[in-house]
Phi, psi and omega in degrees: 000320157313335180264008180090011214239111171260359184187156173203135164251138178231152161261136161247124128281137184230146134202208189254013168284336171293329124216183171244145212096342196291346169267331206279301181322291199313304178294358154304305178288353177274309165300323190288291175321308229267014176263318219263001182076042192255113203254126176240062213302100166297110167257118184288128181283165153252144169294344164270131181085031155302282166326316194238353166219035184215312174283199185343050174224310158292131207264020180189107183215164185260134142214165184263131173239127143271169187304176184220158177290355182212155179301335184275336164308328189283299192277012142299314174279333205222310178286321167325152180262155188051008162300176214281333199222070184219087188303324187253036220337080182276162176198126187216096204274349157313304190299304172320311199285292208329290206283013173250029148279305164296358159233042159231354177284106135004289182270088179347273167318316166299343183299307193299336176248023146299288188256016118318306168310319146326328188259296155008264197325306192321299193301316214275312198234015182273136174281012180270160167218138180227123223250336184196147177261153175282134186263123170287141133238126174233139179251145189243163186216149175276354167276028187225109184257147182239170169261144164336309157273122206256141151292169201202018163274325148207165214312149186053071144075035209019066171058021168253008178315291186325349208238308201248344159256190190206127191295103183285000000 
C-alpha cells in the first residue's frame, strides 16, 4: 500500500533443483503473500536446465545460497556489483565502497559496523527476499574422530567431512 499498490502479482519460478522442496516452499511463501494482497503465481521449472535457463534468466527464481566463513564472501559472491552470481544484479554503490573498505579496516569493530551496514543496505534496498534460513543439525559419535572445530557453514564440516574424519 506504500507503494501505492492495492494488489500486486508476480510470477516465481521454481524447481527443486534449486533446493528440495524448493516448490513446496514457493507455494508456502505464495500462500504466506496472499494475506498482504500479494498474488504470487508458482511456476513449476523443470530441473534440467534450472541453473541455465531460469536462474539469472527469469526475474523472480527459488535458489539456495549457504553461509559463507566470512561476510565478505557472502557479500561478494552474491552482492558485489557485477560479479558472475550476484543473482539480483543489484548495484549499490554505499554498498560497494562499504565493502571494499572493510577489508583493509583493522578495527574489528568498526569493520563489524561497516558490515552491518552492509546487511542494511542488503534487507533495505536490495532485491533479495529470504523467506528462511537453513538449520544444520549434526550428530556425532564417538566411533567418528573429528578435528576439534567442526564447520559448521555446511552440513558435514562444510562438505570436507570425507578430508577430515576419521574412524577412532
Amino acid at each position: 500500500k506504500e507503494a501505492g499498490l492495492d494488489t500486486l502479482q508476480v510470477p516465481l519460478s521454481a524447481a527443486d533443483a534449486a533446493f528440495p522442496g524448493a516448490v513446496d516452499a514457493a507455494v508456502l511463501y505464495s500462500e504466506q503473500a496472499a494475506a498482504a494482497g500479494i498474488t504470487i503465481d508458482v511456476i513449476r521449472e523443470p530441473n534440467d536446465g534450472y541453473w541455465s535457463n531460469v536462474w539469472m534468466v527469469k526475474p523472480f527464481v527459488a535458489v539456495y545460497w549457504s553461509g559463507r566463513p566470512t561476510a565478505d564472501w557472502m557479500f561478494s559472491t552474491a552482492y558485489a556489483a557485477g560479479v558472475a552470481w550476484n543473482d539480483t544484479f543489484w548495484d549499490n554503490e554505499r554498498f560497494n565502497q562499504l565493502l571494499n573498505e572493510a577489508r583493509s579496516e583493522l578495527d574489528e569493530t568498526k569493520r563489524a559496523e561497516m558490515y552491518r551496514e552492509m546487511q542494511l543496505l542488503v534487507r533495505d534496498d536490495g532485491g533479495v527476499v529470504i523467506p528462511m534460513f537453513a538449520s544444520y543439525v549434526m550428530g556425532l559419535s564417538d566411533a567418528i574422530g573429528h578435528p576439534e572445530q567442526v564447520g559448521a557453514n555446511w552440513t558435514l564440516d562444510g562438505f570436507r567431512a570425507v578430508e577430515r574424519w576419521w574412524f577412532a
